[in-house]
N, C-alpha and C positions, 0 to 999 in steps of 0.2 A: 606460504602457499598462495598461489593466483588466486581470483574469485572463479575464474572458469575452472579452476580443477577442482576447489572448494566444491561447486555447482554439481564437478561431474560426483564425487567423491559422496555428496548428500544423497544423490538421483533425481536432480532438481531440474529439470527444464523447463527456461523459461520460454514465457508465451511469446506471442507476436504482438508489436506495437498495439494497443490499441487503438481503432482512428476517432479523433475527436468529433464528440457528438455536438458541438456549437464552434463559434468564432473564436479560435486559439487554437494553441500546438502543442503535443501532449507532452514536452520539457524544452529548454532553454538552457544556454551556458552564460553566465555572466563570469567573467573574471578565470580562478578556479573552482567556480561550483556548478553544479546542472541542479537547477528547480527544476522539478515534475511537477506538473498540472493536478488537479486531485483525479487519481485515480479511481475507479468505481470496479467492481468485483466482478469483472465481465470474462466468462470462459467459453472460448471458440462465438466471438461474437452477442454475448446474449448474458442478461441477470442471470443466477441460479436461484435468487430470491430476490423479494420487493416486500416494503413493507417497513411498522417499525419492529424496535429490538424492545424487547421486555418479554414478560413470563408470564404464561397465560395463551386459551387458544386463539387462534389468527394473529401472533404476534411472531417475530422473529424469534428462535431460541439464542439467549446470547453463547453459546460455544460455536454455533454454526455461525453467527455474526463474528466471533473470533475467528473464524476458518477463512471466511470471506475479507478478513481485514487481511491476513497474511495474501491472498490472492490476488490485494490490490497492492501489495509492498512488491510483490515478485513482478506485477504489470509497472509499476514506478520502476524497478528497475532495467526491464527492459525498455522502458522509455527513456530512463537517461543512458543507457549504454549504448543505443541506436543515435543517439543525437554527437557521442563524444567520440565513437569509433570504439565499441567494444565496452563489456563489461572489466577487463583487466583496468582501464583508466581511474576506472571507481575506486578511490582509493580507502574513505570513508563515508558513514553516513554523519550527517551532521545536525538533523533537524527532523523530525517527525512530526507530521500534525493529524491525527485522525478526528475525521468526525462520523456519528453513529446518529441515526435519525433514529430518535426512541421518543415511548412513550413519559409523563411528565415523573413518574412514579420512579422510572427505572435511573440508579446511579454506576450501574456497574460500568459504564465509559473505559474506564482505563483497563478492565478486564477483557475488553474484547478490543481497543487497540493494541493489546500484548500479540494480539495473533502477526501483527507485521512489524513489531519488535521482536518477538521472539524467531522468526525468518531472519532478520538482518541479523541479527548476530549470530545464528548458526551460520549466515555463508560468510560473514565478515569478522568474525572474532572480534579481538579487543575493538577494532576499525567499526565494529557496528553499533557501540554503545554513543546514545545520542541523546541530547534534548530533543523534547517532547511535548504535545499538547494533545489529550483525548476531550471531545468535545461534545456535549448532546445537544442536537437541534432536530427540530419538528421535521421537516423533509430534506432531501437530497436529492437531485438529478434522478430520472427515472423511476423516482421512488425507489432509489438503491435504499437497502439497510445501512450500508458504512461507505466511504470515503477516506482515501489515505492519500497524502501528498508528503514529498520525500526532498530533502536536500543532499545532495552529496557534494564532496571533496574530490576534486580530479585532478591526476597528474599526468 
């Protein structure tokens, strides 16, 4: 099955490029791969949250930090399908790297980059299973909660 029927098939439409907020371009193709730029969890323009991820008030909840990580896999992906001509060329994923600005307490890292592991493999099946790196640091851009940056395979 294509990823665009895959996509229709989920009910999954993806966003619009996001435009980059400093000096760079929101993916690249070297070879057969397209790197995306780290994506940040921006819908129709704008955070849905800021802040870190841990448990406790004024902090990010991490399930909504995991929401927002899959929000950044679906914006990586519409940034490398815009750069290659089309989400069909995506052939796999082949590298994930999420990072989660949390506070020093919090380890659950790889529970809330599964939000944009667990996206790429419902639209890519076997082709979405990939290495990976979930990472905790003090801030990100905008004071997003998370960041995901994405390698793919393209034919």
């Amino acid at each position: 099955m294509s990823v665009s029927a895959r996509l229709t098939e989920l009910g999954i439409r993806l966003p619009g490029v996001v435009p980059p907020v400093a000096a760079y371009i929101p993916a690249t193709v070297h070879g057969d791969l397209v790197y995306t730029s780290g994506q940040l969890p921006m819908r129709e323009g704008a955070l849905p949250a800021t802040g870190k991820v841990g448990e406790g008030e004024g902090l990010v909840d991490p399930a909504a930090a995991k929401d927002y990580a899959r929000t950044c896999a679906l914006n990586a992906i519409a940034a490398a399908a815009d750069v290659v001509g089309g989400v069909d060329r995506l052939a796999r994923v082949v590298k994930v790297v999420g990072f989660v600005s949390s506070v020093p307490e919090f380890t659950g890292q790889p529970g809330v980059i599964n939000g944009a592991s667990e996206v790429l493999g419902e639209i890519f099946g076997e082709a979405g299973r990939h290495a990976r790196s979930a990472v905790g640091v003090p801030v990100l851009p905008l004071d997003s909660p998370v960041e995901v940056e994405v390698v793919f395979a393209i034919v």
